[in-house]
C-alpha positions as CSV (number, residue, x, y, z in Angstrom):
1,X,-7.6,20.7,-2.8
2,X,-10.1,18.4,-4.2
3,X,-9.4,15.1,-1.6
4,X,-11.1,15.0,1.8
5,X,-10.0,12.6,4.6
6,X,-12.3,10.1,5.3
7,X,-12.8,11.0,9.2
8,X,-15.7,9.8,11.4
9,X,-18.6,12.3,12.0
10,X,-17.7,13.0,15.7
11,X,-14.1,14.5,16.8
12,X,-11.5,12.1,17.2
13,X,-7.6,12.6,18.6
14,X,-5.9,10.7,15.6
15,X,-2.6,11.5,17.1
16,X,-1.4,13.9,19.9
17,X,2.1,14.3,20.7
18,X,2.6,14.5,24.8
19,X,0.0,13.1,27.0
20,X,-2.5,16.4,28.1
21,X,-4.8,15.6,25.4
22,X,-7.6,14.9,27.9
23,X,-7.5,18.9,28.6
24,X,-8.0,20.2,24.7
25,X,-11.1,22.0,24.4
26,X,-12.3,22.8,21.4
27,X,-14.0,26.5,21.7
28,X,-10.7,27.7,22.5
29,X,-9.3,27.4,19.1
30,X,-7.7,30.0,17.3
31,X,-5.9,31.4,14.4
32,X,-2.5,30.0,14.1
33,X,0.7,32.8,14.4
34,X,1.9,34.1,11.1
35,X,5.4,31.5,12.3
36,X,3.4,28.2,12.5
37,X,1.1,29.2,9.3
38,X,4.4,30.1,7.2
39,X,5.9,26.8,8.5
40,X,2.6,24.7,7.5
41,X,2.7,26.3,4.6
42,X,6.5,25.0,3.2
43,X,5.1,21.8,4.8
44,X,2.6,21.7,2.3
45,X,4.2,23.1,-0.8
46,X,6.1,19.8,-0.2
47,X,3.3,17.5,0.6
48,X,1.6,19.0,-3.1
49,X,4.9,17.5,-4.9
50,X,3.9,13.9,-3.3
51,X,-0.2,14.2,-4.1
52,X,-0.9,17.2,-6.7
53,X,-4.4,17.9,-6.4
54,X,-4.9,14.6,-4.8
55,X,-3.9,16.1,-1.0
56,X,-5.5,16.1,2.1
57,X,-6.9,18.9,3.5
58,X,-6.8,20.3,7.0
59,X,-7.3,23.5,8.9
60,X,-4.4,24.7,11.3
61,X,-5.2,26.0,14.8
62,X,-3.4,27.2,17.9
63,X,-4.9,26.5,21.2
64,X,-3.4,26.6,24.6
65,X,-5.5,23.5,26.2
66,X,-4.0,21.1,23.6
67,X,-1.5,18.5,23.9
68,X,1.7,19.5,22.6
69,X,0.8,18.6,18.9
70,X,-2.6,17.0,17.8
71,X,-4.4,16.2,14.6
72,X,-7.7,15.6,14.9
73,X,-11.3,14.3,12.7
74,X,-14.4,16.2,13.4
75,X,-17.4,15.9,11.3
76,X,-15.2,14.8,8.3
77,X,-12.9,17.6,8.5
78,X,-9.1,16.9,9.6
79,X,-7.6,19.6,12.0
80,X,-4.1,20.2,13.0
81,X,-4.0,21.8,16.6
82,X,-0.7,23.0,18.5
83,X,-0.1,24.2,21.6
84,X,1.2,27.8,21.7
85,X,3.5,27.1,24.7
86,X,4.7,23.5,22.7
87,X,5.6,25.5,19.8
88,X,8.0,27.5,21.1
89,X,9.6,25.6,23.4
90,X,9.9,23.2,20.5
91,X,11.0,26.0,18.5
92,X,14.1,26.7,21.1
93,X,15.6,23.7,20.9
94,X,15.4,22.3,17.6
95,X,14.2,25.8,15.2
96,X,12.2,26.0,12.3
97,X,13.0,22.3,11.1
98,X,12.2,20.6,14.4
99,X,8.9,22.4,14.1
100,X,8.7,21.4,9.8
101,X,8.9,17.9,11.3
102,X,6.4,18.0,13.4
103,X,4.0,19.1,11.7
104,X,5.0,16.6,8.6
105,X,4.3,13.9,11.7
106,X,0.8,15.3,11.8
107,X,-0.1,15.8,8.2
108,X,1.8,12.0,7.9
109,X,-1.5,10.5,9.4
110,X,-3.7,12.4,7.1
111,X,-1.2,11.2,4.1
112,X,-1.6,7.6,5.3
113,X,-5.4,8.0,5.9
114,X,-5.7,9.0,1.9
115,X,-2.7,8.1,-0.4
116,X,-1.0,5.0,1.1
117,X,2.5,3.3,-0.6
118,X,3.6,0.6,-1.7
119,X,6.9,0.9,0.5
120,X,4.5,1.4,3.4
121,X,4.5,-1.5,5.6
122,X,1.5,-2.9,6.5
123,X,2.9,-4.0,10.2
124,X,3.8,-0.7,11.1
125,X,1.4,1.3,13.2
126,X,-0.1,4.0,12.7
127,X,2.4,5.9,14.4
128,X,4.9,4.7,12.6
129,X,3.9,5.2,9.5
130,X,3.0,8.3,10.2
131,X,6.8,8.9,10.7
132,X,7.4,7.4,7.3
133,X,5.4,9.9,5.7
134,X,7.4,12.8,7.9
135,X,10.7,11.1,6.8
136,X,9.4,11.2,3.0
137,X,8.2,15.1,3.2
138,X,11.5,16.1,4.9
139,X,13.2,14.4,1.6
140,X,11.0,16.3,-0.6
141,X,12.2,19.4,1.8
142,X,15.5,18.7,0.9
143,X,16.6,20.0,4.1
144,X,20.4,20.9,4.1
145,X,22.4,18.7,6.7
146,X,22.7,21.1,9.4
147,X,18.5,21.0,9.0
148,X,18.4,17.8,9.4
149,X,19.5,16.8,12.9
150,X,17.4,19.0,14.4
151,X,14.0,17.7,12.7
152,X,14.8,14.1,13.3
153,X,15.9,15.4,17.5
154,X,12.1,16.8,17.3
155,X,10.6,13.9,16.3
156,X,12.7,12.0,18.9
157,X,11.9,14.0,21.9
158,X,8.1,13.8,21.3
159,X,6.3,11.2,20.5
160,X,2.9,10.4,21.5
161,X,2.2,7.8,24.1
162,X,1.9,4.8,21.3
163,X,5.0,5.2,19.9
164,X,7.3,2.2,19.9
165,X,11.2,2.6,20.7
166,X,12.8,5.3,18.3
167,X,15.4,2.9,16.4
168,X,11.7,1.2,15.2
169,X,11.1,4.7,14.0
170,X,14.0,6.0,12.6
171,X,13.7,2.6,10.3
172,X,10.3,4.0,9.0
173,X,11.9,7.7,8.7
174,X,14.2,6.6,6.4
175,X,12.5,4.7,4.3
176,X,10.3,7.4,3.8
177,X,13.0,9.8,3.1
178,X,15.2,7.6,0.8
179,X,11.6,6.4,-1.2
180,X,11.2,9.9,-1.6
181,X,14.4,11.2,-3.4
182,X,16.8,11.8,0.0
183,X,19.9,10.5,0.6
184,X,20.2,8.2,3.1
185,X,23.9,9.5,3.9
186,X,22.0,12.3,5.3
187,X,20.3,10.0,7.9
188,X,23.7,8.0,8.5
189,X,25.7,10.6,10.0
190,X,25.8,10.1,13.7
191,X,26.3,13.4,14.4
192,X,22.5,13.8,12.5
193,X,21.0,11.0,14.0
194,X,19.7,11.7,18.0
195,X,20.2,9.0,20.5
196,X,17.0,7.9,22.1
197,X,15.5,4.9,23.2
């Protein structure tokens, strides 16, 4: 992957879903589990169909002092951290496509940082359009119907501290997913779409 994000020189938390992120500490990162890695890696294979040889690149980590989900810039390198216990309670409740739209939240900032779009709204935060960018790599997914629900009740149930109400959010989600080749029928179900907020 030839792009690189352009990140500040010292660590910053771009994004951290749940509100521990005061406890992360680097040194105790580690290889991810074979699950997340596979999981990252369909993630990606979708992300390559939006950017080619274009995409961002990031390293994947596990590491039990982070917040739930975090995606951090250190010395001009972009690093997805997750929390071991996060990942499978997430993975409990909402399965492999609750845990696909997480990390597409996460790799979403690193999308927004490099590519941008022209459906992109430049009022949105970047929370928000961070969620756009999930909604348009779950589309590219093409995750069956029963799939769906599930990823957009992940997204719902954790966001990060700066996330506006999720009917502000589910408005980015789908135009990210309908820009990128899904149908918003999918998203119009009500029996797909999770009531919060």
């Amino acid at each position: 992957m030839a792009a690189a994000l352009v990140m500040p020189l010292r660590a910053e938390i771009v994004c951290a879903l749940g509100s521990a992120a005061s406890s992360y500490k680097p040194d105790s990162d580690q290889r991810p589990s074979s699950d997340a890695l596979q999981l990252a890696n369909r993630v990606n294979a979708a992300v390559k169909t939006l950017c080619g040889v274009q995409c961002p690149t990031m390293a994947l980590f596990r590491n039990s002092t982070a917040a739930n989900s975090m995606l951090i810039a250190d010395s001009g390198q972009a690093k997805l951290v997750y929390s071991p216990q996060f990942l499978s309670a997430a993975y409990d409740s909402f399965g492999d496509a609750g845990i696909v739209a997480i990390i597409a939240h996460e790799v979403g900032h690193a999308l927004d940082e490099t590519m941008g779009a022209a459906w992109i709204k430049k009022s949105w935060t970047a929370e928000v359009r961070a969620d756009a960018w999930a909604g348009c790599i779950l589309a590219r997914l093409d995750p069956a119907p029963p799939s769906l629900q599930p990823s957009l009740a992940a997204l719902a149930k954790y966001p990060s501290p700066s996330h506006p109400s999720w009917n502000l959010r589910l408005s980015a989600i789908r135009a990210g997913y309908t820009q990128c080749g899904g149908s918003a029928s999918k998203l119009d179900s009500p029996s797909r779409t999770p009531s919060k907020k």
